[in-house]
C-alpha positions in Angstrom: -30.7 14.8 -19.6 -30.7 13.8 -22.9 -30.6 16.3 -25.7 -34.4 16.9 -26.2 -34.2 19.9 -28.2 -35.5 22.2 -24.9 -33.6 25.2 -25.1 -33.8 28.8 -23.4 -33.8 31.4 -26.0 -31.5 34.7 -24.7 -32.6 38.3 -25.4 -29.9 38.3 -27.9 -31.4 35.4 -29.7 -28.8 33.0 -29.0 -29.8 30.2 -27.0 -28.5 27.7 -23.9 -29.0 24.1 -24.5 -30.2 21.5 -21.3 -26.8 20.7 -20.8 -25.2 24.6 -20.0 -28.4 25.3 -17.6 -27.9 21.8 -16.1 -24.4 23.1 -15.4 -25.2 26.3 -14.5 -27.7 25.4 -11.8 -25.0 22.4 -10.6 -22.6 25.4 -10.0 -25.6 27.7 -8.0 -26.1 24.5 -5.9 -22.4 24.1 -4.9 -22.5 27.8 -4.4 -25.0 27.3 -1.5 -22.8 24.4 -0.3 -19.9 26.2 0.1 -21.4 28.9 2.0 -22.6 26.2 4.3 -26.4 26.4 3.7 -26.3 22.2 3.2 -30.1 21.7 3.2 -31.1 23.8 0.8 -28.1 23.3 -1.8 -29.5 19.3 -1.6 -33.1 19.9 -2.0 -31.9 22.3 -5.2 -30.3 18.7 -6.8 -32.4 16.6 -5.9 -35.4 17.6 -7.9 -33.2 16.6 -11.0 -31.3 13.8 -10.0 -33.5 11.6 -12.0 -33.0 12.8 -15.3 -29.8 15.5 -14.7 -26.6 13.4 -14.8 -24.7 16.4 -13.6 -27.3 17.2 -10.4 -26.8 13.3 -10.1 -23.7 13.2 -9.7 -23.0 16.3 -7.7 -25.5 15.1 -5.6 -24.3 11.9 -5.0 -20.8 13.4 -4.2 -22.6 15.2 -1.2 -23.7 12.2 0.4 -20.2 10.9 -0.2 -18.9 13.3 1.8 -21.3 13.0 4.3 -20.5 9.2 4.8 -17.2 9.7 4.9 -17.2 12.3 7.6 -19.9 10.1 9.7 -18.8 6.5 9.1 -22.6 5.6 10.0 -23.5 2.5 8.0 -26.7 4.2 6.5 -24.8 7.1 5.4 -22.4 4.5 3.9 -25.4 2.5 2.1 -27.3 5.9 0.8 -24.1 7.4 -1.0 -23.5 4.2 -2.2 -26.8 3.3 -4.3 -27.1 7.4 -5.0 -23.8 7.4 -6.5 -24.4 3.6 -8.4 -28.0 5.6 -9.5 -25.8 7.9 -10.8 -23.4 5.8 -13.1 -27.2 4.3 -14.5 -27.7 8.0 -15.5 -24.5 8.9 -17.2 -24.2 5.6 -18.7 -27.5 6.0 -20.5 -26.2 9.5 -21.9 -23.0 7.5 -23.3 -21.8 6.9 -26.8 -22.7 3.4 -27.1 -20.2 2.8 -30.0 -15.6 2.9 -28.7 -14.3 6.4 -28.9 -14.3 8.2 -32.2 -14.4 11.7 -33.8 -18.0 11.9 -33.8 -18.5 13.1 -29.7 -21.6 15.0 -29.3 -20.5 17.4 -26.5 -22.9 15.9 -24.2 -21.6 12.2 -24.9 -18.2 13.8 -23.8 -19.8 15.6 -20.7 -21.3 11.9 -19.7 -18.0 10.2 -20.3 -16.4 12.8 -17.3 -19.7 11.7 -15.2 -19.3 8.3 -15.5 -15.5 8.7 -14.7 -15.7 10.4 -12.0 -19.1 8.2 -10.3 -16.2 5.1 -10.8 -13.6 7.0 -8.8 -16.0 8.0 -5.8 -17.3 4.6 -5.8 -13.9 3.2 -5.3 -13.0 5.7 -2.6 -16.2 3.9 -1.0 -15.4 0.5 -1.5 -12.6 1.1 0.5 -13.9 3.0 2.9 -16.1 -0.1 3.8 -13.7 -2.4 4.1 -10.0 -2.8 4.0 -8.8 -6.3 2.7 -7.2 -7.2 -0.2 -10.1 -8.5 -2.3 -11.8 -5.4 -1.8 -8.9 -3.2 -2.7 -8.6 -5.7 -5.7 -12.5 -4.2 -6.5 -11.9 -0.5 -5.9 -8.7 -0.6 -7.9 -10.4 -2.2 -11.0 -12.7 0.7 -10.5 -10.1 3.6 -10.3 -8.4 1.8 -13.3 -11.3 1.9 -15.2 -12.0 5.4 -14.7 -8.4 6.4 -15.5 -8.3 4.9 -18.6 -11.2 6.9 -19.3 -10.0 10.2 -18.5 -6.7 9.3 -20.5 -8.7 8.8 -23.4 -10.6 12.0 -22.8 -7.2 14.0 -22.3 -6.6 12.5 -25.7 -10.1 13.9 -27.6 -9.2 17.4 -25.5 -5.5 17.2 -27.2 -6.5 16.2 -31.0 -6.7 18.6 -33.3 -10.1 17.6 -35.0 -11.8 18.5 -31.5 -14.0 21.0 -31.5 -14.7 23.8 -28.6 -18.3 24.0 -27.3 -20.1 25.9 -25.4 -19.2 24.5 -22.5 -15.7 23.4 -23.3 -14.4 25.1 -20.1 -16.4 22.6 -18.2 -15.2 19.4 -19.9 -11.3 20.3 -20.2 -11.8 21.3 -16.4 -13.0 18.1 -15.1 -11.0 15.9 -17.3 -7.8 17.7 -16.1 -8.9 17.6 -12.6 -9.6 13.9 -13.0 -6.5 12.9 -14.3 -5.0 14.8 -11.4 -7.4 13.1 -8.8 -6.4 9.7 -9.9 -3.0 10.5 -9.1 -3.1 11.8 -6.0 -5.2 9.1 -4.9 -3.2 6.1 -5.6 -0.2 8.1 -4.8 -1.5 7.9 -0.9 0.7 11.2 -0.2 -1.9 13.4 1.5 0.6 16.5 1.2 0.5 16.2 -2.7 -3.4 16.2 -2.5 -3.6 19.2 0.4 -0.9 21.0 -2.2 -3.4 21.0 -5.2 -6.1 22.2 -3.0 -4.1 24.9 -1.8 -3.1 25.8 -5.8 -6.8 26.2 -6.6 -7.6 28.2 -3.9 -9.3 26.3 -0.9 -7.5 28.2 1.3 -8.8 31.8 0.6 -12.7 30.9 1.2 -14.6 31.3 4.4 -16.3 28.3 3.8 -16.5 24.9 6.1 -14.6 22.9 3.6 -11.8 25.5 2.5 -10.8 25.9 6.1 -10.7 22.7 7.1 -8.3 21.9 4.1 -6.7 25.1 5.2 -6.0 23.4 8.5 -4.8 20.6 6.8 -2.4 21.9 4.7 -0.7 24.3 7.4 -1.1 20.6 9.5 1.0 18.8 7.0 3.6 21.8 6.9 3.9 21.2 11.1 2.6 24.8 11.5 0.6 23.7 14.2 -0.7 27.2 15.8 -1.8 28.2 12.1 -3.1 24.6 11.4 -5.4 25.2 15.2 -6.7 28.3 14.1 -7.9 27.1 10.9 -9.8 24.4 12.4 -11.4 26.2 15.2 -12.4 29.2 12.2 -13.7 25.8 10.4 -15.9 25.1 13.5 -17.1 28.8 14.3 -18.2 29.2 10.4 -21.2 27.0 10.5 -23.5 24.8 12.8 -25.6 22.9 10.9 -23.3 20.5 9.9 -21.5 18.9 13.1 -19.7 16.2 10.7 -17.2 19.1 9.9 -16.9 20.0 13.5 -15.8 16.0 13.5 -13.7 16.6 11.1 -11.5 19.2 12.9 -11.8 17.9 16.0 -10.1 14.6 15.0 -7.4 17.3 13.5 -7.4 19.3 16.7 -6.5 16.3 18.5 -3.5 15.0 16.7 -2.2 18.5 17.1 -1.9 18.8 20.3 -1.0 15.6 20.3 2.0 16.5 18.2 2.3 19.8 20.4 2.2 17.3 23.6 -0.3 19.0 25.6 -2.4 16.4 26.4 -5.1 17.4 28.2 -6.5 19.6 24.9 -6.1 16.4 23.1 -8.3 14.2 25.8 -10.6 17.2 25.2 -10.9 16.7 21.7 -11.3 13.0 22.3 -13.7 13.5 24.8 -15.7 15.5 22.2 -15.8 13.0 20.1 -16.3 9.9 22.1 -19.9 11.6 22.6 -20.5 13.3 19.3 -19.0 11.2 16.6 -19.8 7.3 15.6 -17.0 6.4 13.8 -14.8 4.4 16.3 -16.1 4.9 19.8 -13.4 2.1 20.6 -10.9 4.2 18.8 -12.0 7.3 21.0 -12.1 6.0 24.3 -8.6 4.4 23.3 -7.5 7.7 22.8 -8.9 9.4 25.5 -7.0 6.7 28.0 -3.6 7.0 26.2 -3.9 10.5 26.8 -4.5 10.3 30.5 -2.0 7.9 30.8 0.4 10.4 30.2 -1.0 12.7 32.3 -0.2 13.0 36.7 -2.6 11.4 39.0 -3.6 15.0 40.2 -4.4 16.0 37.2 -6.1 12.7 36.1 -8.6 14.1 39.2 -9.5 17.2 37.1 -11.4 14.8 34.7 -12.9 12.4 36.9 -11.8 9.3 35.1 -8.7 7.4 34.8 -7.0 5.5 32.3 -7.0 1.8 33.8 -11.2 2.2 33.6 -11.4 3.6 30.3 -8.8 1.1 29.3 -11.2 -1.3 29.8 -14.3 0.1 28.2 -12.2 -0.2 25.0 -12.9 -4.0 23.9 -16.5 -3.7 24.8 -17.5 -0.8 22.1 -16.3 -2.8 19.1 -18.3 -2.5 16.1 -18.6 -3.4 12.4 -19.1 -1.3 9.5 -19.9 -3.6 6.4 -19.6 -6.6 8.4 -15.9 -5.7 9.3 -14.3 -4.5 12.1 -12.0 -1.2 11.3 -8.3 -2.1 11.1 -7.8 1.2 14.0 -10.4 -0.4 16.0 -8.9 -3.2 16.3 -5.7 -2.4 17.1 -7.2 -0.3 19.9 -8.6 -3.2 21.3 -5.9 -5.5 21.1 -3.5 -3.3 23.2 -6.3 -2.2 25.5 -7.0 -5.5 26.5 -3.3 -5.7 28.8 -5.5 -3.7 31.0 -8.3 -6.4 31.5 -5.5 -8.1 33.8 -6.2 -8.2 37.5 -2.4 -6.1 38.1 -2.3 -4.5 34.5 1.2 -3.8 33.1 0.8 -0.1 31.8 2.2 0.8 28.1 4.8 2.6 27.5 3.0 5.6 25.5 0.5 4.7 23.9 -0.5 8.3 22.5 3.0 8.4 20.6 2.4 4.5 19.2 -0.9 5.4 17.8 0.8 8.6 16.6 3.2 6.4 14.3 0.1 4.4 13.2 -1.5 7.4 11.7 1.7 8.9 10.0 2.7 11.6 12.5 6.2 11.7 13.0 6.3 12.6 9.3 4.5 15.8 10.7 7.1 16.4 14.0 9.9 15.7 11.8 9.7 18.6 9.9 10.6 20.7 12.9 13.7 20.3 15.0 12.0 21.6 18.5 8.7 19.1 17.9 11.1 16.1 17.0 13.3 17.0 20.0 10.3 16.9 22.6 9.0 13.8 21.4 12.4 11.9 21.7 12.7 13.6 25.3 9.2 12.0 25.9 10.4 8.6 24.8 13.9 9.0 27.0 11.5 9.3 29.5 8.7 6.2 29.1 12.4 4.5 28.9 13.4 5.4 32.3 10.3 4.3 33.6 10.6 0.7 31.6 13.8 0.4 32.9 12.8 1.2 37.0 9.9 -1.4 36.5 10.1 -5.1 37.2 10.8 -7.3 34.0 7.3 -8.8 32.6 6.7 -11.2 29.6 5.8 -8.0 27.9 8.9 -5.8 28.5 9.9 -7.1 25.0 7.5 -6.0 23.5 7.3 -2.4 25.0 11.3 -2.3 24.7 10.8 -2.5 20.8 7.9 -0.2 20.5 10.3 3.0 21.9 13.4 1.3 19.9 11.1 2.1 16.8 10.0 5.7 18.0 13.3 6.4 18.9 14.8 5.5 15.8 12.6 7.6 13.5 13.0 10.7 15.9 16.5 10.6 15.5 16.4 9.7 11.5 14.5 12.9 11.1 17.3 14.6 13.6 19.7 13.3 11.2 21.6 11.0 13.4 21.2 8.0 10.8 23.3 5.9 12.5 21.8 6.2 15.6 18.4 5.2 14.0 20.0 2.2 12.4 21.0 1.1 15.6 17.3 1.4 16.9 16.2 0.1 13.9 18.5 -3.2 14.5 17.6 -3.9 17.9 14.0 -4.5 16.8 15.1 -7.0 14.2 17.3 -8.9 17.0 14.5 -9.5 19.2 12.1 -10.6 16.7 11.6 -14.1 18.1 11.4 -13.0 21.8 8.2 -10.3 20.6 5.0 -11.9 22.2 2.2 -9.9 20.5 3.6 -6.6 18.8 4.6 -8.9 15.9 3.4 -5.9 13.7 6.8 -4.1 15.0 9.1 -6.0 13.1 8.3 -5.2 9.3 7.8 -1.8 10.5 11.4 -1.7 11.4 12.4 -3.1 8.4 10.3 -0.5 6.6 11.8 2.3 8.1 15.2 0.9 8.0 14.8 0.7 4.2 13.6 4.4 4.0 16.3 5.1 5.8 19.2 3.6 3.5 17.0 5.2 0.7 17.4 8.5 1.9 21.3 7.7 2.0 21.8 6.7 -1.4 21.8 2.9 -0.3 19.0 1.6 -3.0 19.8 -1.8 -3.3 20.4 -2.4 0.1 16.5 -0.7 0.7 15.1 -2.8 -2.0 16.2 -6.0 0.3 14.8 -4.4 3.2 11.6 -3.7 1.8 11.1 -6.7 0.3 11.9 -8.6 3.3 9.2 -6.7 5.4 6.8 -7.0 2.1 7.1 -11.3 1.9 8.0 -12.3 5.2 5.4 -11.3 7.2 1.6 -11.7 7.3 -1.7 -11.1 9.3 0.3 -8.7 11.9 -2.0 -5.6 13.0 -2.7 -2.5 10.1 -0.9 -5.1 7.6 -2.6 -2.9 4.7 -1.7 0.4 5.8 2.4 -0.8 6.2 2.4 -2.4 2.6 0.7 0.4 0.8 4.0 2.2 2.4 6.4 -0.4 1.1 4.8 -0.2 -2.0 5.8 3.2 -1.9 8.9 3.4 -1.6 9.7 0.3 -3.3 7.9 1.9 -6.2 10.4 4.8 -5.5 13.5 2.6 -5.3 12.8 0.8 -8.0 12.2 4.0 -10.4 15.2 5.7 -9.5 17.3 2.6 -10.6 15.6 2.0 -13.4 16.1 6.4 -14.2 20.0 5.5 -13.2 19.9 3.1 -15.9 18.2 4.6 -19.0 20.4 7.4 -18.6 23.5 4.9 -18.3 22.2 2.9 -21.1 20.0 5.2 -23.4 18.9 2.7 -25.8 17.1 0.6 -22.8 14.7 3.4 -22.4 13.6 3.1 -26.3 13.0 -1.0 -25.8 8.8 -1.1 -25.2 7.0 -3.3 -21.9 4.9 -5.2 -24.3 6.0 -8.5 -23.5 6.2 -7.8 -19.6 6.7 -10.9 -17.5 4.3 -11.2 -14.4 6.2 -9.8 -11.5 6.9 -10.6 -8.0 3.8 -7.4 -6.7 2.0 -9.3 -8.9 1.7 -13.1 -7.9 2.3 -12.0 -3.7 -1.2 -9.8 -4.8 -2.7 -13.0 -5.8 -1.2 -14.8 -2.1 -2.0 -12.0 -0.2 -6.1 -11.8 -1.1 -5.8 -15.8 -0.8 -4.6 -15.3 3.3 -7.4 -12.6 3.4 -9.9 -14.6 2.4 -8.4 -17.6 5.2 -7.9 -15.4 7.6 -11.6 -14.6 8.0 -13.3 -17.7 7.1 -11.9 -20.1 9.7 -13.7 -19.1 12.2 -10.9 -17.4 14.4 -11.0 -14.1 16.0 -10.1 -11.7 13.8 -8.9 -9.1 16.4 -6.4 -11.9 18.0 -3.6 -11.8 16.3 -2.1 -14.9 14.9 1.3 -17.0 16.2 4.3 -15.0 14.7 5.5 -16.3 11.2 8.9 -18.3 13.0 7.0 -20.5 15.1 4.7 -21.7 12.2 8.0 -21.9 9.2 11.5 -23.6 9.0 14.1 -21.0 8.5 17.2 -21.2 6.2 20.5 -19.8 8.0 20.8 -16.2 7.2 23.6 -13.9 7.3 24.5 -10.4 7.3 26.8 -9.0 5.0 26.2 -5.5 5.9 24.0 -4.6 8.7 21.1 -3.4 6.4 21.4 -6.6 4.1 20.1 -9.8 4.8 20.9 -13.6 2.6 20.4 -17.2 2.4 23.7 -18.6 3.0 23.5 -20.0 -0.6 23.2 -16.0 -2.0 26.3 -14.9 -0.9 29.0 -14.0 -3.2 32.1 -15.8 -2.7 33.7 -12.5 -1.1 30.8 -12.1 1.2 31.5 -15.5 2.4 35.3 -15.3 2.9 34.1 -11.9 5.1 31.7 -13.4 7.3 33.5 -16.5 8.0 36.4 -14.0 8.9 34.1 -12.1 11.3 32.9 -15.5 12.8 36.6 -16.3 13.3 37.0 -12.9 15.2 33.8 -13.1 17.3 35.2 -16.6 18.6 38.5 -14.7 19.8 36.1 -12.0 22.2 36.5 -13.8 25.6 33.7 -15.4 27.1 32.6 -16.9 30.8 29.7 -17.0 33.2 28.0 -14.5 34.8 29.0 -14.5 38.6 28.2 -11.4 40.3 29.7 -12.3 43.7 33.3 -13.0 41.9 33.8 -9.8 40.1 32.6 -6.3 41.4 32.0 -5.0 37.8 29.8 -8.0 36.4 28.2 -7.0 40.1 26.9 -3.6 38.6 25.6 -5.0 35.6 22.5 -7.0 36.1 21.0 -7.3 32.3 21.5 -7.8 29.0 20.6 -4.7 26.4 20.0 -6.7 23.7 16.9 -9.0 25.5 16.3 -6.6 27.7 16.9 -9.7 30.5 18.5 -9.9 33.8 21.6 -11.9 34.2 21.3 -15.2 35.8 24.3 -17.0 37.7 25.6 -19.8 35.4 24.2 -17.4 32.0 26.9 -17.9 29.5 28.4 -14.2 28.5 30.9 -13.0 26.7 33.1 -9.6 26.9 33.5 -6.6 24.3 37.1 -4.6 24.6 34.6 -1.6 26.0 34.2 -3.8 29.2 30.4 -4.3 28.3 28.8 -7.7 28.9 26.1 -9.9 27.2 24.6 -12.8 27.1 26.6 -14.8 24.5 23.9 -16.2 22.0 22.4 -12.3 22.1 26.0 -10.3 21.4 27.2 -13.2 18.7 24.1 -12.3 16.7 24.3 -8.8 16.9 27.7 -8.5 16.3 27.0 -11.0 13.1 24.8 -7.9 11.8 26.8 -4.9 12.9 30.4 -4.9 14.6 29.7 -2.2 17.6 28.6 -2.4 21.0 25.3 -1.7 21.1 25.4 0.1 25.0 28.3 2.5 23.8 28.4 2.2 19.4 31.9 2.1 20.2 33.9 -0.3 17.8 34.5 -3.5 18.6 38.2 -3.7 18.6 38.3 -2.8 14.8 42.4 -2.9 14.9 41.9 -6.6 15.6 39.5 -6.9 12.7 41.9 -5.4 10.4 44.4 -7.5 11.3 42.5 -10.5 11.5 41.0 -9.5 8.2 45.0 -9.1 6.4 46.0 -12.4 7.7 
């Protein structure tokens, strides 16, 4: 599209250069989009996409979408060489020379092209593939296209810039980049679904509108309005089933989130047959959800979860080369159920609920929050009336977790912690759900962050950040920490300048490299290992104790955790006190013929373990009993019973404290 001199000469005598009809025929072509007549907005850009950087681009954009709605691997490749064509196109309508004052208004147009073909092909390198190196790729992408729209916000803002004729254009899609950029490294969908809301996608009729109608309502937990929106999303057009997809996936997770789980298996079902994202993660789904479900009504269907259990591992695919990071997840706990006597989980509907961010959703309203935890009160009871298994562990943690986010978002934080805690004490007794542990630690952190306890989150965070590696959806749970430790961080650092006003004039210029920097470097190095020794990359690895020597920690505070050489001299003094104290609880041997109240109590909370005759145990004031080894370590990280929270004997504590 260069500038040719072809104009079209108005009755007025005025004229339109290449560049406004370019736009103006982009904009008739989206038109058609958005009133879901796909085919013929396409075939309207794609006579121009050779020449047009615009129609390019906008072109390229629909394919985009398309592959990201489909997951099919040709979509994947065709948006990817359309969109790279695309760059080629802007890139030859660039100034060749750095930024100056002399912009011709189409360089500037082909600088917001070029910007915005680096973004979307980012957003595709990571929808191929989700390690490290290739977040490495798409971020050097992203961070090349910021910087451009930040030196295009800076031409919009000088005052020797010039309006054109189609300056609306360029200040919109500069603004609109800059925002974009934002929102997608921020990786807070509401923030996103808000800005979409601002500009009015929820007003149109269209496919697209609704669906991020649905999505916002969704993210608000107005389920009934979010249902609506999706089903109106489905009803508006049929040529198009990827949008259908789209909302069904939605319509899923709210029931889900509703708990009526036979619409969700629906929705599943629908998918399983229609969709080729994840047929793994489908038929997952679809057996979690029966699982849930009575045997009677399991008949309505004519399948039941054991069978489709075990479809799961054989429907593993690649796209890119690499398994998806759900998919394998999926298969790894459906494979329990390729056992001859399968042990069942515990909810699995609820588990993958966590992985894809839902309780954020429930938690925004009391009554959904409340029915989940009486779900999870109820899987308890059943792991509780069920023999114990090598995998009881594992399943006792999972509901710890669940249960300790319900009741953060109840606002019974201490509660939570509790919860929270008893994941971290049986760490080393976890046989394959290692992934549970800097999830705990994670939400633990958010937790004290919410409370005002920064530095104590910082720890927590960073302990779930470097001491733990190749556990299941690793990515997804450190672009959380980063998160928050990003938000921890900033709000000491805000404490600070405001304390210390001067600080805040002092430049970054000679920035050291920091800590996020060199683990980047160690994590894409364990990538890289990880996949290139020949192991199975859906099996997940021995836990990180059984492979490292650990240095004696200790717990000053139940939310901090230190090397027995970090500790202050106070800290010390403290915990040797409480060391002294614990020594003073009596102790014995479990003999349940000699005593009719060790009689009645046949495990330990902590491990979750029955009592054997000869165990060593020792006794809390509260008349509670534990294995010795399991209540000396708990009570080294927080000084309460962990069956009633009652204190233990804090008078003596005192006293033993004074003295």
């Amino acid at each position: 599209m260069k500038m040719s001199g072809e104009e079209e000469t108005l009755s007025n005598g005025c004229s339109r250069s290449d560049l406004s009809l370019a736009l103006e025929d982009c904009m008739a072509a989206l038109d058609l989009f958005l009133r879901n007549e796909f085919e013929e907005a396409q075939a309207r850009l794609r006579s121009r996409t050779k020449d047009s950087m615009y129609h390019a681009l906008t072109y390229a954009t629909i394919l985009e979408m398309q592959a990201m709605m489909t997951f099919e691997p040709q979509h994947i490749l065709a948006a990817g060489t359309t969109m790279k064509e695309a760059q080629a196109i802007c890139q030859r309508h660039r100034k060749k020379s750095s930024f100056s004052k002399n912009f011709t208004e189409e360089e500037l147009h082909a600088e917001v092209c070029y910007a915005e073909c680096l973004l979307q092909r980012a957003a595709l390198t990571f929808l191929q593939d989700e390690n490290m190196i290739s977040f490495i790729k798409g971020g050097i992408k992203v961070r090349n296209s910021y910087q451009t729209y930040k030196e295009l916000h800076t031409v919009l803002n000088s005052s020797t810039y010039s309006q054109g004729h189609n300056h609306g254009h360029f200040e919109g899609g500069v603004k609109l980049g800059v925002g974009a950029f934002n929102l997608m490294i921020s990786m807070l969908p509401t923030r996103t679904l808000k800005l979409l809301e601002f500009v009015g996608f929820s007003g149109n009729k269209g496919s697209i509108f609704l669906f991020f109608a649905g999505r916002i309502e969704e993210m608000k937990g107005n389920l009934d309005a979010a249902i609506t929106r999706f089903q109106e999303c489905c009803e508006a057009q049929q040529q198009w089933k990827e949008f259908h997809h789209m909302c069904y996936w939605e319509l899923m997770w709210c029931f889900t989130y509703k708990k009526h789980f036979k619409m969700a298996y629906f929705y599943a079902d629908l998918l399983s047959k229609e969709n080729c994202w994840s047929k793994a993660t489908y038929m997952y789904m679809k057996a979690a959800y029966l699982s849930m479900l009575t045997a009677d009504d399991c008949l309505t269907f004519g399948e039941t979860a054991f069978t489709l259990f075990r479809q799961v591992p054989g429907l593993k695919q690649k796209i890119a080369g690499k398994s998806l990071p759900t998919e394998k997840f999926a298969i790894r706990k459906a494979r329990r159920y390729l056992a001859e006597n399968p042990i069942p989980l515990p909810a699995p509907p609820l588990e993958m609920m966590y992985i894809w961010n839902g309780y954020t959703v429930i938690g925004k309203h009391k009554d959904l929050t409340e029915g989940m935890l009486k779900t999870l009160d109820e899987a308890q009871k059943k792991l509780d009336s069920c023999p114990r298994t090598d995998l009881s562990i594992d399943d006792q943690c999972l509901l710890s977790l669940l249960k300790g986010l319900c009741l953060k978002h109840l606002g019974h934080q201490e509660e939570a912690e509790h919860y929270f805690t008893l994941v971290l004490c049986n760490e080393t007794q976890i046989k394959y759900d290692h992934y549970l542990v800097p999830n705990a630690l994670l939400e633990h952190g958010l937790l004290c962050l919410e409370q005002g306890r920064r530095d104590e989150a910082i720890k927590l965070l960073e302990a779930a950040k470097q001491n733990y590696k190749n556990y299941s959806m690793e990515s997804r749970t450190h672009f959380r920490i980063q998160a928050a430790l990003h938000k921890a961080r900033g709000d000491t650092q805000t404490e600070r300048k405001k304390s210390d006003p001067k600080r805040s004039e002092m430049g970054n210029c000679l920035k050291s490299p920091t800590s996020d920097d060199i683990s980047l470097l160690h994590e894409s190095q364990s990538d890289r290992a990880s996949y290139g020794d020949g192991t199975d990359p859906d099996q997940e690895p021995p836990p990180p104790y059984e492979e490292q020597i650990h240095m004696p920690v200790y717990h000053p505070t139940p939310s901090q955790a230190r090397l027995a050489t970090q500790l202050t001299e106070e800290e010390q003094v403290r915990i040797a006190q409480r060391i002294g104290l614990i020594q003073h609880l009596p102790k014995g041997v479990y003999d349940p013929g000699r005593d009719g109240s060790e009689k009645k109590i046949r495990e330990c909370v902590i491990c979750m373990m029955d009592f054997v005759y000869g165990d060593p145990i020792r006794f809390l004031p509260c008349m509670h009993i534990y294995h010795m080894d399991c209540i000396d370590d708990w009570l080294m990280r927080s000084f309460t019973c962990p069956s009633c929270m009652e204190p233990v004997d804090a008078a003596l504590l005192s006293s033993y404290e004074t003295n």
